[in-house]
C-alpha atoms as an extended CHARMM CRD file, in Angstrom:
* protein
*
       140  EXT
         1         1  UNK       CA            -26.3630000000      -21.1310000000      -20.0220000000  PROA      1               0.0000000000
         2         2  UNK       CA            -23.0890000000      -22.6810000000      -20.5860000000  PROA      2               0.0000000000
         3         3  UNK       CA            -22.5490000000      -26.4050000000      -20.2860000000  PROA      3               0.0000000000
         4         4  UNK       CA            -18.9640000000      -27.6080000000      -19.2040000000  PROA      4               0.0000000000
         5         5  UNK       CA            -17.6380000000      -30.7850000000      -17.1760000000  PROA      5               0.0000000000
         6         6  UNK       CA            -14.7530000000      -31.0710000000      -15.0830000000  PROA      6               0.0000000000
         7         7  UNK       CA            -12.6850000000      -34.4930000000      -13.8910000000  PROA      7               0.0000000000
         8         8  UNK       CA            -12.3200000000      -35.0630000000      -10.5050000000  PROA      8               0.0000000000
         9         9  UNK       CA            -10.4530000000      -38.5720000000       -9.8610000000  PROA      9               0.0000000000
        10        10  UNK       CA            -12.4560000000      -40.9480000000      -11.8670000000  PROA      10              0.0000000000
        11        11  UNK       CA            -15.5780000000      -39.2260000000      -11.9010000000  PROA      11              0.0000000000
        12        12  UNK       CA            -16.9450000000      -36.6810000000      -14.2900000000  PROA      12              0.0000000000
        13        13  UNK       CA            -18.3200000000      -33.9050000000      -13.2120000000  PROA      13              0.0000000000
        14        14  UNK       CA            -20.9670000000      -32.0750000000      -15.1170000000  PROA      14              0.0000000000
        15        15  UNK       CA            -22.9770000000      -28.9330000000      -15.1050000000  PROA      15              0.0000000000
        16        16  UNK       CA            -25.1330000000      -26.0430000000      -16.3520000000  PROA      16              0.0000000000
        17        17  UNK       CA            -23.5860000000      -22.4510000000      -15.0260000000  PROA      17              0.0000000000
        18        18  UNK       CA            -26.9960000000      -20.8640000000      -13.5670000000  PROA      18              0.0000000000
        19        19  UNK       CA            -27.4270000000      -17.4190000000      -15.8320000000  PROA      19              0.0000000000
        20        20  UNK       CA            -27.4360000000      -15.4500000000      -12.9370000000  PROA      20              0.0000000000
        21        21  UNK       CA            -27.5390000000      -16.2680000000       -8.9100000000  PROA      21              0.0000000000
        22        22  UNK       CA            -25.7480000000      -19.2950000000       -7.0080000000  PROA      22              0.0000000000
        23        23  UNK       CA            -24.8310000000      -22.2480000000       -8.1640000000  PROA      23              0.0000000000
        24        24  UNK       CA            -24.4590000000      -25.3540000000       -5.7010000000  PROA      24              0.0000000000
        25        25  UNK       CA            -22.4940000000      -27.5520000000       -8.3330000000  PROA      25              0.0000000000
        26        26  UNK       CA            -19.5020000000      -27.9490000000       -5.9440000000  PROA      26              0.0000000000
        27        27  UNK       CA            -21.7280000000      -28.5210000000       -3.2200000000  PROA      27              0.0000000000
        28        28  UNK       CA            -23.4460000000      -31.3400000000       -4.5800000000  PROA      28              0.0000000000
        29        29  UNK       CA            -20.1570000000      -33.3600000000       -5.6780000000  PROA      29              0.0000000000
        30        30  UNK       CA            -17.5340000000      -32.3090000000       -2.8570000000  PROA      30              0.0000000000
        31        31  UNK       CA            -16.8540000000      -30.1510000000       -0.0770000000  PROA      31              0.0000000000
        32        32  UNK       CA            -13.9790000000      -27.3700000000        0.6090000000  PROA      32              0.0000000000
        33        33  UNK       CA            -13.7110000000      -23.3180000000        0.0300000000  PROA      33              0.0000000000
        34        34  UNK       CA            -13.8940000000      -21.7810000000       -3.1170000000  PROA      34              0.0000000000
        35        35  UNK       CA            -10.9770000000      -21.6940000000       -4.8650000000  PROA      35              0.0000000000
        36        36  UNK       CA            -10.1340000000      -20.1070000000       -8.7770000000  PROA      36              0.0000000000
        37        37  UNK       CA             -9.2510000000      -22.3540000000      -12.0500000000  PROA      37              0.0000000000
        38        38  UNK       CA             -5.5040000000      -22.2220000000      -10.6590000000  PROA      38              0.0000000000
        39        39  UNK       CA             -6.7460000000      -23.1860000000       -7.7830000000  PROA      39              0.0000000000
        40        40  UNK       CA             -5.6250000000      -20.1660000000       -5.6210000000  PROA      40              0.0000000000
        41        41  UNK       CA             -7.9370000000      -18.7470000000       -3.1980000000  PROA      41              0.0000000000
        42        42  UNK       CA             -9.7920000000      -15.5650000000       -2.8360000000  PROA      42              0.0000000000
        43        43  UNK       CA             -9.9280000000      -12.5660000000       -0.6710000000  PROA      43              0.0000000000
        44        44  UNK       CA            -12.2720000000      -12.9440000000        1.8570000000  PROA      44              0.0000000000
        45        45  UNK       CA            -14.8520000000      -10.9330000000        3.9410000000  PROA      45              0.0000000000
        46        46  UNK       CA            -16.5030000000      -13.3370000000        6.8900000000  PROA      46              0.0000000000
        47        47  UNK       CA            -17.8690000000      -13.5780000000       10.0360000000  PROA      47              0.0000000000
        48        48  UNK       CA            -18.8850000000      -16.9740000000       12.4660000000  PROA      48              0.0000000000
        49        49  UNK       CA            -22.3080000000      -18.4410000000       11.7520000000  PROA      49              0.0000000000
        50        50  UNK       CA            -23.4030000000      -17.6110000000       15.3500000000  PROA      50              0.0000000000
        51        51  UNK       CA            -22.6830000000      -13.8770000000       14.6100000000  PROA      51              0.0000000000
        52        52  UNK       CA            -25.4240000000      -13.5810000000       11.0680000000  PROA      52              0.0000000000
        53        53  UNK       CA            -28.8100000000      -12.7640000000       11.4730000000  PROA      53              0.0000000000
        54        54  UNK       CA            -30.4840000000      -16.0890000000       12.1700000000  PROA      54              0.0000000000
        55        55  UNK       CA            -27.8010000000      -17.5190000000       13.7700000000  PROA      55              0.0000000000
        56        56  UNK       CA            -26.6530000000      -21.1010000000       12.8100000000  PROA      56              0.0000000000
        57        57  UNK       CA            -30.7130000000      -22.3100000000       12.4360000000  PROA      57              0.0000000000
        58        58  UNK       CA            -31.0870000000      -19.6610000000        9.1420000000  PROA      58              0.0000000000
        59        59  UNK       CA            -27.7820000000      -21.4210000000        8.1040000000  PROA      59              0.0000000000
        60        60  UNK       CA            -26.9110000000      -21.3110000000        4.7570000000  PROA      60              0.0000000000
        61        61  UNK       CA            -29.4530000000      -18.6520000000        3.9070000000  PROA      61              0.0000000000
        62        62  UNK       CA            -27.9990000000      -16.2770000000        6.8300000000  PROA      62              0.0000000000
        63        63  UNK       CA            -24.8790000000      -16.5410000000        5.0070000000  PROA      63              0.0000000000
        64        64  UNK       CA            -26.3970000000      -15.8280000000        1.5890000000  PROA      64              0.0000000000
        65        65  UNK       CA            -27.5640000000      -12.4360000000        3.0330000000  PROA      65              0.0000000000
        66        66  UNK       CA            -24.7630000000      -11.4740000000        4.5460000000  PROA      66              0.0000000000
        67        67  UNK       CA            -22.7310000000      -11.7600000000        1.4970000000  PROA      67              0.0000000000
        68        68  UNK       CA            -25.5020000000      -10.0990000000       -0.8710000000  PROA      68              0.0000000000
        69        69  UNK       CA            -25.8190000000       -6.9950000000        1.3500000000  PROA      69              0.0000000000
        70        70  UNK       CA            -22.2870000000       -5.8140000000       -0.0240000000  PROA      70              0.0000000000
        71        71  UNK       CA            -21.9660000000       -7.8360000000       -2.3970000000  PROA      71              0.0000000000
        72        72  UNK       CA            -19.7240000000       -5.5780000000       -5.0720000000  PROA      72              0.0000000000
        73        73  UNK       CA            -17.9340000000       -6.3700000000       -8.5120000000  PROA      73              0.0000000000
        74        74  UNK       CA            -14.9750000000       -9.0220000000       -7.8980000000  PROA      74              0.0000000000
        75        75  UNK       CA            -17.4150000000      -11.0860000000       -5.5040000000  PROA      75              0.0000000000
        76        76  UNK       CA            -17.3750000000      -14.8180000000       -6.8580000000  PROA      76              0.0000000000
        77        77  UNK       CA            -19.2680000000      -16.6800000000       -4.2680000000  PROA      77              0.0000000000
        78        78  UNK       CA            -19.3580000000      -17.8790000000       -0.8830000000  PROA      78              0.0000000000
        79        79  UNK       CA            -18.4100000000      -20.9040000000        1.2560000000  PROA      79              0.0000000000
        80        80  UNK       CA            -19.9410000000      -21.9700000000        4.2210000000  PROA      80              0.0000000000
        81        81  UNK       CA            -19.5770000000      -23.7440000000        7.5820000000  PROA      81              0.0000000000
        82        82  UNK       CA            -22.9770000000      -24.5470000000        9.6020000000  PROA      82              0.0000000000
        83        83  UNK       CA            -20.9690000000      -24.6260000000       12.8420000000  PROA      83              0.0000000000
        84        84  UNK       CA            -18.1910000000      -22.0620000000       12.2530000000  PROA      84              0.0000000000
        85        85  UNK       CA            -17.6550000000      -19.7030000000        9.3380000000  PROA      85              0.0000000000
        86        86  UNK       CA            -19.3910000000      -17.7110000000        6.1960000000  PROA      86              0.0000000000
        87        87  UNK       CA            -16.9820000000      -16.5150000000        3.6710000000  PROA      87              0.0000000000
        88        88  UNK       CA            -17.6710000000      -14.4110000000        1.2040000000  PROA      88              0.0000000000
        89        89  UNK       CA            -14.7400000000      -14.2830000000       -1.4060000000  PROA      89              0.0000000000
        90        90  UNK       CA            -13.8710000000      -11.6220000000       -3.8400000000  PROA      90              0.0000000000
        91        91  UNK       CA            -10.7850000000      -11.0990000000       -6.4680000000  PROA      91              0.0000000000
        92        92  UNK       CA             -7.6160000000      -10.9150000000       -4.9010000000  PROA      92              0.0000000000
        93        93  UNK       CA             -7.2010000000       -6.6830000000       -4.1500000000  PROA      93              0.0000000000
        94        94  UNK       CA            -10.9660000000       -5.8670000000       -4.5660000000  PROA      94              0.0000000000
        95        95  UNK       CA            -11.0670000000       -5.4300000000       -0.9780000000  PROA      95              0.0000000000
        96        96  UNK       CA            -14.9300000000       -4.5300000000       -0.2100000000  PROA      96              0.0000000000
        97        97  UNK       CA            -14.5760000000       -4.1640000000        3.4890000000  PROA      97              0.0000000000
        98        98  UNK       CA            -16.9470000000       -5.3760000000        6.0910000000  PROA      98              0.0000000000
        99        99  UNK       CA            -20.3490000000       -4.0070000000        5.3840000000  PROA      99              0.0000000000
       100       100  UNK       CA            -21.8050000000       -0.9250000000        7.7120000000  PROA      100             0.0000000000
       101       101  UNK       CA            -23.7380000000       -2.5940000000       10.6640000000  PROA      101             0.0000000000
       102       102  UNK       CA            -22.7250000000       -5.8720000000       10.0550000000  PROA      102             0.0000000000
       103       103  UNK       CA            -21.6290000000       -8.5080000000       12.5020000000  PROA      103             0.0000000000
       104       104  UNK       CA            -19.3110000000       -7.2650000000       15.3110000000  PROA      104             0.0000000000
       105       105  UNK       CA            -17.3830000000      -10.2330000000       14.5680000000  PROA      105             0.0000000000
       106       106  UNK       CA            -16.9640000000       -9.5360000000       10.7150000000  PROA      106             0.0000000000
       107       107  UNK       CA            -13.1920000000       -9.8560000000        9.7970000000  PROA      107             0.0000000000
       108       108  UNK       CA            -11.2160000000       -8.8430000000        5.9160000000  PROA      108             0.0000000000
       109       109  UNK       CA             -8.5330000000      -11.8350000000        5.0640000000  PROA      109             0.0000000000
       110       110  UNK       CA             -6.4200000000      -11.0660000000        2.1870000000  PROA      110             0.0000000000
       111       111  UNK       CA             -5.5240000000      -14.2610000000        0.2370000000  PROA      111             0.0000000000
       112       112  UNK       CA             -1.2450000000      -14.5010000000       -0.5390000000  PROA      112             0.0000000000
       113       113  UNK       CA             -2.7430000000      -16.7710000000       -3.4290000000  PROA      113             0.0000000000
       114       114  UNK       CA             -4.3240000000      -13.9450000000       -5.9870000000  PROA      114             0.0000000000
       115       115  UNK       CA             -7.4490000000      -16.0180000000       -6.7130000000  PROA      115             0.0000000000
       116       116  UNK       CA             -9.1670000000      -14.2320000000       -9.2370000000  PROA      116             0.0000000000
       117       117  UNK       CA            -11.6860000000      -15.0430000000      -11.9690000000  PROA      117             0.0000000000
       118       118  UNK       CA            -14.8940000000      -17.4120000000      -12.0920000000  PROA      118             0.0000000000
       119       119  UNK       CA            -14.8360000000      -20.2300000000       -9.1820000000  PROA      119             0.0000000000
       120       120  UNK       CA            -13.1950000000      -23.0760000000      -10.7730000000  PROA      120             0.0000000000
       121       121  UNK       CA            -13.0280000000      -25.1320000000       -7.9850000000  PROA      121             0.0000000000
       122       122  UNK       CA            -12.3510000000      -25.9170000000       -4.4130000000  PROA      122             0.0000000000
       123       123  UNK       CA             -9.6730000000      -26.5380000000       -1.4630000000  PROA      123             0.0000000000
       124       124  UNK       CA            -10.2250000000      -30.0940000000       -1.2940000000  PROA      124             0.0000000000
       125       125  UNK       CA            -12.3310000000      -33.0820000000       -0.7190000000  PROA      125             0.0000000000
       126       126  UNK       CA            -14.1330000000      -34.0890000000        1.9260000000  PROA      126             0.0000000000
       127       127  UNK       CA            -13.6270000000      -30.8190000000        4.0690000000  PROA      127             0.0000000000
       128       128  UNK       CA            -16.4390000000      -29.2020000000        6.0570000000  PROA      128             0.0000000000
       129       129  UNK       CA            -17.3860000000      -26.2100000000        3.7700000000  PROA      129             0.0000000000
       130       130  UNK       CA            -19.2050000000      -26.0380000000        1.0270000000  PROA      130             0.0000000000
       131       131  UNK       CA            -18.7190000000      -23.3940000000       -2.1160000000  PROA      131             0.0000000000
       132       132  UNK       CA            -21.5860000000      -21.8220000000       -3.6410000000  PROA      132             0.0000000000
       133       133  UNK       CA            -20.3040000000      -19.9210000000       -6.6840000000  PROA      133             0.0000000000
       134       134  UNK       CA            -21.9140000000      -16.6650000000       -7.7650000000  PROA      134             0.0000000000
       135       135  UNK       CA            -23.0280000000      -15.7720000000      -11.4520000000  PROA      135             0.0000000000
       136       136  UNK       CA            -23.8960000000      -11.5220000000      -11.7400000000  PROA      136             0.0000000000
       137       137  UNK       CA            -27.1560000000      -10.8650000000      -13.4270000000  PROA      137             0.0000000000
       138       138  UNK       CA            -25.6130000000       -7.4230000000      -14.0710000000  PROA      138             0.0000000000
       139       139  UNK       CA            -22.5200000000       -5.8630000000      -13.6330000000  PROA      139             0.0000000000
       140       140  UNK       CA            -21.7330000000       -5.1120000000       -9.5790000000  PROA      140             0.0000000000
């Protein structure tokens, strides 16, 4: 695994990338939605919490399988809202679709941004959502 930190104000962040899997980095030091090393955001397949298998009380995990049941090359994570939303975020033009039998209320938002590329980051502090990057064991 590779080690690298990151600045954020006055504090230094620093982390192991996970060899495969999620990795809750940006959860554990600040909040917002994914976002690339530009800082431009993704392409996005989601749906409302209530609407996942689970509902809100699977949370977090709900929104984990949702996003791993299509999850196809470009996908770089997810970020998540208990009370509102699951994203899962892909390369700018990968567009994977909503998956077959999936939510009713599963929507496709293309990003004007490009985000593309490894999660570098997110939309801001102190925001609601939390980004869980995603590391491929294998090729999607």
């Amino acid at each position: 695994s590779e080690t690298a930190s990151r600045s954020s104000g006055d504090v230094l962040l620093s982390y192991s990338e996970p060899e495969c899997g999620y990795d809750d980095r940006f959860h554990l030091s600040r909040g917002g939605q994914c976002r690339d090393d530009a800082g431009k955001a993704y392409d996005r397949v989601w749906t409302y919490s209530s609407g996942l298998d689970g509902g809100e009380d699977e949370g977090l995990e709900s929104c984990r399988g949702f996003c791993d049941s299509f999850a196809a090359e470009g996908y770089r994570g997810l970020s998540y809202y208990r009370f509102d939303r699951c994203y899962c975020h892909y390369d700018a033009g990968t567009d994977p679709g909503c998956p077959e039998g999936g939510p009713e209320t599963c929507r496709v938002s293309k990003s004007f941004d490009g985000g593309f590329g490894s999660v570098g980051g997110v939309s801001g502090m102190g925001t609601v959502y939390s980004c869980y990057p995603y590391n491929s064991c294998e090729d999607l």
